[in-house]
C-alpha positions as CSV (number, residue, x, y, z in Angstrom):
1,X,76.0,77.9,88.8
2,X,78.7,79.7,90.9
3,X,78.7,77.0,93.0
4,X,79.2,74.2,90.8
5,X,81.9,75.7,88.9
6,X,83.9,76.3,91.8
7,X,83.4,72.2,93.0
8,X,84.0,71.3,89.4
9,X,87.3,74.0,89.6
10,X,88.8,72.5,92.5
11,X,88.5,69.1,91.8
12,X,89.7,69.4,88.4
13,X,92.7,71.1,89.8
14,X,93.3,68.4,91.8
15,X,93.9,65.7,89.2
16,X,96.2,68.8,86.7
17,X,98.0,68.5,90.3
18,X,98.0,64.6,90.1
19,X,99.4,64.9,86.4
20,X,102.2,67.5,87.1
21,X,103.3,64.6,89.4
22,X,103.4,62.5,86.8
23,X,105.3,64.6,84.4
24,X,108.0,65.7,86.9
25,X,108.4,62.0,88.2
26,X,109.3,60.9,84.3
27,X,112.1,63.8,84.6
28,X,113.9,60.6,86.1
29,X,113.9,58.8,82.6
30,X,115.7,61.2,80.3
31,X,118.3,61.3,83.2
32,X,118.7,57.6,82.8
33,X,118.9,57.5,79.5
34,X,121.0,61.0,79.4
35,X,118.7,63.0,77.0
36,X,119.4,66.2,78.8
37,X,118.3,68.3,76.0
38,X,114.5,66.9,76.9
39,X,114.9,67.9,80.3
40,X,113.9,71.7,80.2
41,X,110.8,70.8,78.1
42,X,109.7,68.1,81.0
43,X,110.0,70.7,83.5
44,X,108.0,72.9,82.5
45,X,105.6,70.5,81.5
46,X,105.3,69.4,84.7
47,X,105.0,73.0,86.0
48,X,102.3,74.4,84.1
49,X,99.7,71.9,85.7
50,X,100.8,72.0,88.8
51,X,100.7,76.2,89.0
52,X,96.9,75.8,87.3
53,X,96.1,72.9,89.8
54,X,97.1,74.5,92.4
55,X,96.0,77.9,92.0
56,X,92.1,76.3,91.3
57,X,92.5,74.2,94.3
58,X,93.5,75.9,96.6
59,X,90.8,79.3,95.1
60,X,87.8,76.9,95.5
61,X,89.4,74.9,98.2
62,X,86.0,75.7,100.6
63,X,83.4,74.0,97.6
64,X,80.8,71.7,98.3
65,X,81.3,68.2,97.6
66,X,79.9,67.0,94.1
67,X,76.9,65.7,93.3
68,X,76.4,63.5,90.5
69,X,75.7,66.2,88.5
70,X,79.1,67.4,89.4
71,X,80.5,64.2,89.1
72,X,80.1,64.0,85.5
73,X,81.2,67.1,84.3
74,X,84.1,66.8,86.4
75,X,84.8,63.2,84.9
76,X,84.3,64.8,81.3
77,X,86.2,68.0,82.1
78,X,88.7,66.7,83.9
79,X,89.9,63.5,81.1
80,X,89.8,66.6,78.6
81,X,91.8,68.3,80.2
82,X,94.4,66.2,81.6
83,X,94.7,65.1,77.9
84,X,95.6,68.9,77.1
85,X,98.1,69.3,79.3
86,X,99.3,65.6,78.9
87,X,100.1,66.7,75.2
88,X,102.6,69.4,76.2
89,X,105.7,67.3,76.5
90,X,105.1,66.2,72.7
91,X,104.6,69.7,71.8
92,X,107.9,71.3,73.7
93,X,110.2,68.7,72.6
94,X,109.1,68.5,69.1
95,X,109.9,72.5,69.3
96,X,113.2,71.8,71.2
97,X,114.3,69.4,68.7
98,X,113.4,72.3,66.3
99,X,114.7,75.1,67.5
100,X,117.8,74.4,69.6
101,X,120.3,77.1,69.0
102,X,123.0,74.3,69.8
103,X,123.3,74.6,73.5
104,X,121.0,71.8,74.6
105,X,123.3,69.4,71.9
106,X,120.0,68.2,70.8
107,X,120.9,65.0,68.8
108,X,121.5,65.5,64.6
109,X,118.9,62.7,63.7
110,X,116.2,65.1,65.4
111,X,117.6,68.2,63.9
112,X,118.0,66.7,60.0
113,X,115.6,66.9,57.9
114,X,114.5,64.2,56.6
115,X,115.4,61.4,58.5
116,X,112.9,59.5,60.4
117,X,113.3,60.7,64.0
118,X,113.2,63.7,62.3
119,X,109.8,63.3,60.7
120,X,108.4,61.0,63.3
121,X,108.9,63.9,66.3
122,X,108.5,66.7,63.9
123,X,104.7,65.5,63.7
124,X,104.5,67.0,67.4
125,X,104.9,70.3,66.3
126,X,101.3,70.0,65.5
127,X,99.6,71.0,68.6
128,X,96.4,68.7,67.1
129,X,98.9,65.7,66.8
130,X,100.3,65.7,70.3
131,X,96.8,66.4,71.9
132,X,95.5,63.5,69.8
133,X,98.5,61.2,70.9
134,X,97.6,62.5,74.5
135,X,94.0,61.6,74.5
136,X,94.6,58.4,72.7
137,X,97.4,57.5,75.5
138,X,95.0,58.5,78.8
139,X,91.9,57.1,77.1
140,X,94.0,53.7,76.3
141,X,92.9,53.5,72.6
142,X,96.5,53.7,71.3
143,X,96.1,55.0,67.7
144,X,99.1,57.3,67.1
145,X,100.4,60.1,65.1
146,X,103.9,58.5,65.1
147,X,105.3,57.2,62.3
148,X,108.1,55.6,63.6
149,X,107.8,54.9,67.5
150,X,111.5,53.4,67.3
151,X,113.1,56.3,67.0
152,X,111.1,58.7,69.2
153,X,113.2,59.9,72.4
154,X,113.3,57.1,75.1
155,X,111.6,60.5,77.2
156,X,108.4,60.4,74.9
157,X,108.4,56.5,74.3
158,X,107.9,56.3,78.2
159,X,105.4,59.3,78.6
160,X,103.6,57.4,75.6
161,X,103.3,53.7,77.9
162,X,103.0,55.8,81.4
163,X,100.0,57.6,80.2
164,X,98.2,54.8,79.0
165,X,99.4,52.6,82.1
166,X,98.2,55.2,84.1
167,X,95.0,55.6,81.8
168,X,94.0,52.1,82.4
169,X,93.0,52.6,85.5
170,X,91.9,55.4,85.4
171,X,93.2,59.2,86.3
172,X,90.4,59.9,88.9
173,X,91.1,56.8,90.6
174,X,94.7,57.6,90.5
175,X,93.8,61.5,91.9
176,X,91.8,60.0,94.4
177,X,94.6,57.4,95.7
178,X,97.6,60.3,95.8
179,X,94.8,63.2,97.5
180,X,92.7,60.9,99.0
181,X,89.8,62.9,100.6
182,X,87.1,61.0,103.0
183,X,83.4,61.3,102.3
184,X,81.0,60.9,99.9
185,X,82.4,63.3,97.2
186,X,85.0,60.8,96.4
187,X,82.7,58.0,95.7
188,X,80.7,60.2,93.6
189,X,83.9,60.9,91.2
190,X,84.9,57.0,91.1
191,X,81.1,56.1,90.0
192,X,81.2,58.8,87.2
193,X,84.3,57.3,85.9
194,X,82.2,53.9,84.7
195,X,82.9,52.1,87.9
196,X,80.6,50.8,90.4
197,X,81.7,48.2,92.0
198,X,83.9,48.6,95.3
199,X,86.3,46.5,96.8
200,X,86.0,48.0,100.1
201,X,83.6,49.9,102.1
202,X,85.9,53.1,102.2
203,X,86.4,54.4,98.4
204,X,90.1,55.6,99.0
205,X,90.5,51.8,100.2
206,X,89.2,50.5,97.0
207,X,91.3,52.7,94.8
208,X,94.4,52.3,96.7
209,X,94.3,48.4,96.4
210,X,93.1,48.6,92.3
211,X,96.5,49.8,92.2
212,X,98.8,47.7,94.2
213,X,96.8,45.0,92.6
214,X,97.4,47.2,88.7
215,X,101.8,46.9,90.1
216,X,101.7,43.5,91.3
217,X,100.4,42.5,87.4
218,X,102.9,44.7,85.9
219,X,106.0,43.4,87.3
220,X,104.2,39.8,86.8
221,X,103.8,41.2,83.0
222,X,107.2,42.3,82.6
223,X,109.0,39.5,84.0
224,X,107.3,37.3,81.6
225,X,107.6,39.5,78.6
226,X,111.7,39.1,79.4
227,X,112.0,35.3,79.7
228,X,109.7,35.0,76.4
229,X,112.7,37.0,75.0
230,X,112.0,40.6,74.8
231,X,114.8,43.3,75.9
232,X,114.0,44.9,79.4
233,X,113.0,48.1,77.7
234,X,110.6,46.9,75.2
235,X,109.5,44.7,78.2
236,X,109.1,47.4,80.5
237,X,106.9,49.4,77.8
238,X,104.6,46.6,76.3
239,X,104.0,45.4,79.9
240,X,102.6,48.6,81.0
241,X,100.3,49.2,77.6
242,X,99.2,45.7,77.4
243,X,98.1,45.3,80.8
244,X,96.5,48.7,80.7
245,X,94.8,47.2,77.4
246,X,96.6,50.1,75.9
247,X,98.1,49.4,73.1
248,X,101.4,51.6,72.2
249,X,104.1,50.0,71.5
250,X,107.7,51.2,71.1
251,X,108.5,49.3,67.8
252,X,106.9,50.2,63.9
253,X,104.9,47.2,63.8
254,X,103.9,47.2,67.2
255,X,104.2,43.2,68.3
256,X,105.0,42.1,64.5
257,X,108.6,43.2,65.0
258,X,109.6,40.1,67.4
259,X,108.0,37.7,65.2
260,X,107.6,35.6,67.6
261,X,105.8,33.1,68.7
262,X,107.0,32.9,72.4
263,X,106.3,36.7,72.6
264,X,102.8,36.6,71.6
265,X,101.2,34.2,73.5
266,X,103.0,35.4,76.4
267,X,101.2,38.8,75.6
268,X,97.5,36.9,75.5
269,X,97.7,36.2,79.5
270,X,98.5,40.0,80.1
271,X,96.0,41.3,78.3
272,X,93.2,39.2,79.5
273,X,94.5,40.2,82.9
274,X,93.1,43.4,81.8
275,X,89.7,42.4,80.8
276,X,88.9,41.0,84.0
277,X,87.4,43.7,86.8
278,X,89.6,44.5,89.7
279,X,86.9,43.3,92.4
280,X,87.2,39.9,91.1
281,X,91.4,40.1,90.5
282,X,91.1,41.0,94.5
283,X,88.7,37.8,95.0
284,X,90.6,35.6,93.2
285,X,94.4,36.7,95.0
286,X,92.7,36.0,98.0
287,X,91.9,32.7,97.0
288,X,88.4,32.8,96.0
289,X,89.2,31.2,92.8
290,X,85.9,30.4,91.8
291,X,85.3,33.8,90.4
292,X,86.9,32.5,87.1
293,X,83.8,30.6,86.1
294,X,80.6,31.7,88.9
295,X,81.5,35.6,88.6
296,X,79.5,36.3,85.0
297,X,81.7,38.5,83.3
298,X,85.0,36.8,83.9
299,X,83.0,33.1,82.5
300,X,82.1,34.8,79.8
301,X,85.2,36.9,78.7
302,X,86.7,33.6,78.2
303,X,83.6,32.3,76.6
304,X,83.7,35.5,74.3
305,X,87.4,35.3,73.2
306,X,87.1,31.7,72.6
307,X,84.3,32.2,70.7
308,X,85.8,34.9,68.4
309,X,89.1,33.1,67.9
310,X,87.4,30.5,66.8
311,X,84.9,32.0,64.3
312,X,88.0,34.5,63.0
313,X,90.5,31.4,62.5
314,X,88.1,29.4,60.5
315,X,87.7,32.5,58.2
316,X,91.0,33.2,57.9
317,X,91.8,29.6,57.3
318,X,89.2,28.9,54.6
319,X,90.5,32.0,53.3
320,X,94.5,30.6,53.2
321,X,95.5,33.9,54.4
322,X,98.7,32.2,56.5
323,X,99.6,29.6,54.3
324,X,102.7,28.0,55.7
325,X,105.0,25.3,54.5
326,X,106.4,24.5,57.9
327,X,106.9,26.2,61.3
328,X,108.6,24.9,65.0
329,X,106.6,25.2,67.4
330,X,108.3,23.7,70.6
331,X,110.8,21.9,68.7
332,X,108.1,19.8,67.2
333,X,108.0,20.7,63.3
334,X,104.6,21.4,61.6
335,X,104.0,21.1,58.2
336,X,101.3,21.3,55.4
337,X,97.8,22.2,56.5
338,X,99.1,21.5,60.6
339,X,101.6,24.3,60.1
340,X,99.1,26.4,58.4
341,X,96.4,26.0,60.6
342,X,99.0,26.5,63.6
343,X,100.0,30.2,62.2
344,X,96.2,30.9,61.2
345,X,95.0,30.4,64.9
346,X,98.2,31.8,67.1
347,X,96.8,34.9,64.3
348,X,93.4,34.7,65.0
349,X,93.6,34.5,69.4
350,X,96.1,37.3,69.5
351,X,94.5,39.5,67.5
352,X,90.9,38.9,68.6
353,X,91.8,39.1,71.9
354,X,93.6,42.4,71.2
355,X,90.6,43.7,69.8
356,X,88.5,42.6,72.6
357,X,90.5,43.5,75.3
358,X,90.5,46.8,73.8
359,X,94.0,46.3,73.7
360,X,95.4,47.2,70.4
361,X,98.6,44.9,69.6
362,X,99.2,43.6,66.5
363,X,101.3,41.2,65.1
364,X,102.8,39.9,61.5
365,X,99.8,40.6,58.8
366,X,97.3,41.0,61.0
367,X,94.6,43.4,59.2
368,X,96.6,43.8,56.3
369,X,95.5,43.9,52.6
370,X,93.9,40.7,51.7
371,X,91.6,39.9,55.1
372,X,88.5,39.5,54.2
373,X,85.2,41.7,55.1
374,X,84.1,39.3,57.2
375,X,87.3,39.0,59.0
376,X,87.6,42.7,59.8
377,X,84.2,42.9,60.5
378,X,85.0,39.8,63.3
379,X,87.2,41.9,64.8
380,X,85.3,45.3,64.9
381,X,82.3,43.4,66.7
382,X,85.0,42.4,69.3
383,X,86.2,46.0,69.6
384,X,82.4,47.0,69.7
385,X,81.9,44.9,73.2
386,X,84.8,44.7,75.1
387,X,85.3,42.8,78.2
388,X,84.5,42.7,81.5
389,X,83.0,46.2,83.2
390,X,85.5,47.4,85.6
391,X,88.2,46.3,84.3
392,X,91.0,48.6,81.9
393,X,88.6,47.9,78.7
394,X,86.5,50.3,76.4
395,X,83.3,49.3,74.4
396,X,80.0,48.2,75.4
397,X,81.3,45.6,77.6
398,X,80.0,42.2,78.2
399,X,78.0,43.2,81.2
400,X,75.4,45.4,78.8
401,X,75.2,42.8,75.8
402,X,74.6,39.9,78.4
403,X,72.1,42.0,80.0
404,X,70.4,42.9,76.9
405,X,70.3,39.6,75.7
406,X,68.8,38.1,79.0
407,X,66.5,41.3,79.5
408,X,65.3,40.5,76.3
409,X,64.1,36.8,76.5
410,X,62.3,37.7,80.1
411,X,60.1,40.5,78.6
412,X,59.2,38.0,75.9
413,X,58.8,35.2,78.3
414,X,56.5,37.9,80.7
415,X,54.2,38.0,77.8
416,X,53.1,34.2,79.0
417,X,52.4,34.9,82.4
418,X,49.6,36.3,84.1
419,X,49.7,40.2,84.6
420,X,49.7,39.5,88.3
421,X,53.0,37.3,88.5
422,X,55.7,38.3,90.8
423,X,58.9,37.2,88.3
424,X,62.8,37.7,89.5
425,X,65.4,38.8,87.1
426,X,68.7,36.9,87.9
427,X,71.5,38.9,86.9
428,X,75.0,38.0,88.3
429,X,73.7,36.6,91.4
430,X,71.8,39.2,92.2
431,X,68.1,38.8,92.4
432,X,66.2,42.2,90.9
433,X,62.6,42.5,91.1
434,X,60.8,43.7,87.9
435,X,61.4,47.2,88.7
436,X,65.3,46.8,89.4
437,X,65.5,44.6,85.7
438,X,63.9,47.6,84.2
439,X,66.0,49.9,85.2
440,X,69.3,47.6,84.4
441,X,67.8,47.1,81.0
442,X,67.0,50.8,80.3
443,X,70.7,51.8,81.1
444,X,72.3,49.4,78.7
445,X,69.7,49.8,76.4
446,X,70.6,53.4,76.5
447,X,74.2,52.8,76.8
448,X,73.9,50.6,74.0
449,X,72.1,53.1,71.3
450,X,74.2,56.2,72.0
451,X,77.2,54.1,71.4
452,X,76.2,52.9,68.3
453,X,75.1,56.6,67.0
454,X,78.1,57.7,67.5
455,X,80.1,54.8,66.0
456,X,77.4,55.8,62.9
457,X,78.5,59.2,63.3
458,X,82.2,59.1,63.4
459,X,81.9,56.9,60.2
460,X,80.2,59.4,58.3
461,X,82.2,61.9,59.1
462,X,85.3,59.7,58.2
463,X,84.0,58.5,54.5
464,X,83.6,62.0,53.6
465,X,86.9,63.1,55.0
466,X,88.7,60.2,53.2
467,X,89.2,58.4,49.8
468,X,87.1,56.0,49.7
469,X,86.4,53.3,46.8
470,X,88.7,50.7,44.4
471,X,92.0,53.3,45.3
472,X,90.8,54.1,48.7
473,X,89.3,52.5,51.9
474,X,86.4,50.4,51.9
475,X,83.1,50.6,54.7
476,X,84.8,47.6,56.8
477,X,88.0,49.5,56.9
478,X,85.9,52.4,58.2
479,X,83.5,50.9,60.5
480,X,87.3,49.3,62.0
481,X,88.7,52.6,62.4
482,X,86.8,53.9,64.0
483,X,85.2,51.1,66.1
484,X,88.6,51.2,67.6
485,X,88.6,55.0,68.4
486,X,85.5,54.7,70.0
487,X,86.1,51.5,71.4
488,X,89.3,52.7,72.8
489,X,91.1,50.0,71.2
490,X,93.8,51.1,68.8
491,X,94.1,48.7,65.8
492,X,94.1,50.6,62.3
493,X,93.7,49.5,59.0
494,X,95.9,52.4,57.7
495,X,93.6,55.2,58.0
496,X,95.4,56.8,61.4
497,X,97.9,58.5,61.4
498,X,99.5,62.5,61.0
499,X,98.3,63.2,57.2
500,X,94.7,62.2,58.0
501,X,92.4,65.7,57.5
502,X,91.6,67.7,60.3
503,X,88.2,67.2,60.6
504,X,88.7,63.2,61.4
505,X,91.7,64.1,64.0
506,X,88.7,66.1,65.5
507,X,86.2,63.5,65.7
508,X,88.6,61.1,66.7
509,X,89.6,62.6,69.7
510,X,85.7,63.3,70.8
511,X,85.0,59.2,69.9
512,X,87.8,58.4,72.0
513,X,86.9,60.7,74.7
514,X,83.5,59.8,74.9
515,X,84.6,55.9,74.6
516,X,86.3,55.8,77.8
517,X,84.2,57.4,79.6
518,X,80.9,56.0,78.2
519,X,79.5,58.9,76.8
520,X,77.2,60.9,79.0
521,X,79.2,62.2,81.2
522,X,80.7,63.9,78.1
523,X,77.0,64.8,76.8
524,X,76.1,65.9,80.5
525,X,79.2,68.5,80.4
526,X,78.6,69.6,76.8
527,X,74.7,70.4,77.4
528,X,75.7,72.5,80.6
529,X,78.2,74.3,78.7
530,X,75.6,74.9,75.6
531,X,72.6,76.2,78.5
532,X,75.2,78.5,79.6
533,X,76.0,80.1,76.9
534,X,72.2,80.3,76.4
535,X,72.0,78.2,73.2
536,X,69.4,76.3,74.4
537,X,67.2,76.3,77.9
């Protein structure tokens, strides 16, 4: 036990290290922007990981590589944590804000009761609220405590997209990039982070080019986010959380504000940039452009978002939920039905794709009153999967459901052959013998059941937590919420936000937690923790 405390110690220290990095490195944004009064809190933001990284690192600096035991708990511990310590700069600048005896000339909006900045920061004060907008920004699920992300310091707007930028790849992959450390204990951490694939032989390799591959898409995504019209800051921000499949946004109706369409079909090739997995991103920049249609989860992302636009814009147009006189598209003029099946679909892609890119953007109307059941519940199966496995996206992912699906037809189609049949199970090009299916099938299977027990879960906690009924939410609007906790996506249908009870703060933050990283490493961690203490052997 002593042993594998002090490997989980020092490798946990090593990614509060990686974050204090982080936090200091965004001291360079309230300089731009001259919120000095922010500064202070930053700093020591940034210096309380880095004293607790260092001092764990550096005790159990002689520990033995993990395991995969190890690797688990360090993945579980070590997402929990950074989410802890991520939530400090919410928590000191809300205080600063609060308590400034006048010399750090914190601005009057923050300081007056009443006003929205006011409110909107004040909301931090909560240490539940900033941990929750913490784990929602490293997890990339992107449900918020914040009112009003408008008027939030520029500091905590940027700490907000970083975090989830960061998220989307992933904080152990980022940890292992900056303190790259050869050998097999680095592999071990990447695979418990719900990655397998590598681009390279040599781990560090692999993680180094996932992120000059993650930059080259963001300045791609922000340059296009400017010349379809939005200003360099709002660029800047919505390129980072919507390639990241994130889903903050630095506006009160996320991408409704712009009203635009221009802006949000620009958005739909940035975040399917983030449902596709990094190995085939690599292929595919080096020319191999066949990946788009013979690598199986990139044919059938596309398949899968085409599908569910599809199914969600007849719905919504049979409903006449975006009835519309007349709209310009492209300086051509639409009117009548044309114009209103024009607004129904650019509704319909953007906002299934958001859902299924785990994304989280939405734009005018989208989920409002008035969708029907069968619309939300289009969405929250999209949520459910996800896209492509090794890519920046939560749920099931297409990899599992395509694999239970196939899995399924051969065991029924074994049941016409003789017993002694040698059969091959095609999966992705690869060739598995019975054995090898099995085993693939077992893990999504498993994958697949503990996901949706805790989607049950998480439900029935939240319909006892909150009204429910003719003046309160309906089942759909549950099953959405919290689909997109767990799903990592972000989209609400009004339930999030800083009044909710405690009690479904709390079991957001564990559906979120356990959503990015696919739930038993979090259930490996917890069970060690509960023999420990001697609850159970």
């Amino acid at each position: 036990m002593a042993n594998r405390l002090g490997t989980i110690a020092r490798d946990l220290g090593r990614m509060l290290e990686a974050l204090a990095g982080l936090i200091l490195v965004s001291v360079l944004i309230p300089l731009v922007w001259r919120e000095w009064w922010v500064v202070p809190g930053m700093v020591l933001s940034g210096v309380l990981p880095l004293l607790v990284g260092v001092g764990l690192s550096r005790t159990f600096q002689d520990a033995e590589d993990p395991g995969r035991l190890h690797g688990m708990m360090i993945a579980a511990s070590g997402w929990f944590f950074v989410a802890v310590f991520g939530s400090v700069p919410f928590l000191l600048i809300a205080w600063t804000a609060q308590l400034d005896p006048g010399i750090l000339n914190v601005p009057v909006r923050f300081t007056t009761t009443g006003t929205e900045a006011y409110s909107t920061l004040a909301a931090f004060q909560n240490p539940l609220n900033g941990f929750f907008e913490s784990m929602s920004g490293f997890t990339g699920t992107g449900l918020t405590m914040s009112v009003h992300e408008d008027v939030l310091p520029h500091t905590l707007q940027w700490w907000r997209s970083f975090i989830e930028w960061v998220g989307g790849v992933g904080v152990i992959v980022l940890t292992t990039a900056i303190l790259a450390r050869p050998g097999s204990g680095s592999l071990t951490l990447y695979e418990s982070e719900a990655r397998s694939e590598k681009i390279h032989p040599s781990i560090v390799s692999t993680v180094r080019t996932i992120w000059w591959i993650f930059l080259l898409f963001t300045f791609f995504s922000i340059l296009v986010l400017w010349l379809a019209g939005m200003p360099m800051w709002d660029a800047i921000n919505h390129a980072m959380t919507g390639l990241a499949t994130g889903g903050f946004s630095i506006t009160d109706n996320s991408i409704a504000t712009y009203d635009s369409v221009a802006i949000d079909f620009a958005l739909i090739p940035i975040m399917i940039l983030g449902s596709i997995a990094f190995p085939i991103h690599y292929l595919i920049l080096r020319g191999d452009l066949r990946n788009f249609y013979s690598d199986l989860q990139t044919r059938w992302v596309f398949i899968f978002f085409g599908l569910g636009t599809l199914i969600l814009t007849a719905l919504l147009f049979d409903q006449g939920f975006y009835q519309t006189e007349a709209i310009v598209v492209a300086g051509i003029v639409l009117q009548g039905q044309a114009a209103t099946l024009f607004q129904t679909f650019r509704f319909a892609l953007f906002q299934f794709v958001s859902a299924a890119s785990c994304t989280g953007f939405q734009t005018a109307g989208s989920l409002g009153p008035g969708w029907s059941p069968q619309a939300q519940l289009t969405v929250t199966f999209g949520m459910v999967v996800g896209a492509a496995a090794g890519s920046t996206v939560g749920g099931i992912k297409l990899i599992r459901l395509l694999t239970l699906a196939k899995g399924t037809l051969f065991r029924i189609r074994g049941v016409f052959y003789p017993a002694s049949a040698v059969r091959t199970f095609r999966l992705n090009g690869r060739a598995l013998s019975t054995e090898e299916a099995a085993q693939e099938f077992e893990e999504a299977a498993i994958i697949t059941f503990l996901w949706i027990l805790f989607l049950g879960l998480g439900a029935f906690v939240l319909m006892l937590s909150v009204p429910m009924g003719p003046d309160g939410f309906t089942l759909e609007n549950v099953l959405f919420e919290v689909a997109s906790a767990q799903g990592n996506v972000g989209l609400s249908s009004g339930i999030t936000g800083p009044g909710m009870p405690t009690i479904t703060k709390v079991m957001f933050l564990f559906n979120m937690w356990i959503g990015r990283l696919e739930i038993i490493p979090v259930l490996v961690l917890l069970r060690s923790i509960f023999v420990s203490m001697e609850v159970y052997e």
